[in-house]
C-alpha positions as CSV (number, residue, x, y, z in Angstrom):
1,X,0.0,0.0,0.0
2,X,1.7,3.5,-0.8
3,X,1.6,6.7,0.9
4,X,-0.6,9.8,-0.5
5,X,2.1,12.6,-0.4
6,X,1.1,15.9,1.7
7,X,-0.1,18.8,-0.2
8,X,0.3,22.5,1.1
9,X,-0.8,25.4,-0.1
10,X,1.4,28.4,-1.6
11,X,0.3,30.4,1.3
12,X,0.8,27.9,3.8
13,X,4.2,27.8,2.5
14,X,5.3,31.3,2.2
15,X,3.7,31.7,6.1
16,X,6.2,29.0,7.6
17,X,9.1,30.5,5.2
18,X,8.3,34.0,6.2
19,X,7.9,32.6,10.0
20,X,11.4,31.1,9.7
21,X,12.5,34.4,8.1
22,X,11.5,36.8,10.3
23,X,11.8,34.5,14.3
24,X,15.4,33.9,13.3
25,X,14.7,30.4,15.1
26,X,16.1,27.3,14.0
27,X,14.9,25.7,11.4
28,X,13.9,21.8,13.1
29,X,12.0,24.1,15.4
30,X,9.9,25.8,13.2
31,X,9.5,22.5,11.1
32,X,8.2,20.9,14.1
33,X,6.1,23.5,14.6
34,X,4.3,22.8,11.4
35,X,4.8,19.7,11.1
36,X,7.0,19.4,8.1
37,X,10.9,17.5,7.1
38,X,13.4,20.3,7.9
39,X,15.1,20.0,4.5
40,X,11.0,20.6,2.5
41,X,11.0,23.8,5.2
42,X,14.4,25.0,4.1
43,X,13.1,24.5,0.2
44,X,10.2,26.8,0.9
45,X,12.5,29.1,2.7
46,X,14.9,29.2,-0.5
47,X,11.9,29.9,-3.2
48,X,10.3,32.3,-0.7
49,X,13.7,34.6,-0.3
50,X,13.6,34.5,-4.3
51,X,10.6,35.6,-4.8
52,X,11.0,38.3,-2.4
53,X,13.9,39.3,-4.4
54,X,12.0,39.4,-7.6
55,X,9.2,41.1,-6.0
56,X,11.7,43.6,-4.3
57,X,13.3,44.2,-8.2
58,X,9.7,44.5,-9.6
59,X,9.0,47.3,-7.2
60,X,12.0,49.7,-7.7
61,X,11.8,48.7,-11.3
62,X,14.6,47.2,-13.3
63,X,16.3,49.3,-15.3
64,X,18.4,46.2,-17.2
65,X,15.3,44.3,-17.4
């Protein structure tokens, strides 16, 4: 019998990234917190820092874009 794999939701994502982000706690903590692997935690951490960055580009406006 195989296991169903967890889905989670962009938002649910970017809230434990962004919790990571701005608590500054480690990361098995905050994984344990919401119940996720640390390494699928530091994933959504990784994408959610990018997409801050593109955000953060998109809002000063790229001039070499």
């Amino acid at each position: 019998m195989s296991q169903q794999r967890q889905k989670y939701t962009p938002e649910y994502r970017r809230e434990a990234a962004n919790l990571l982000i701005e608590s500054q706690r480690p990361i098995a903590y905050v994984a344990k917190e919401f119940g996720v692997a640390p390494g699928l935690l530091g994933r959504w951490v990784k994408n959610e820092r990018q997409r801050l960055r593109i955000l953060g580009w998109a809002k000063r406006g790229c001039s070499s874009c």
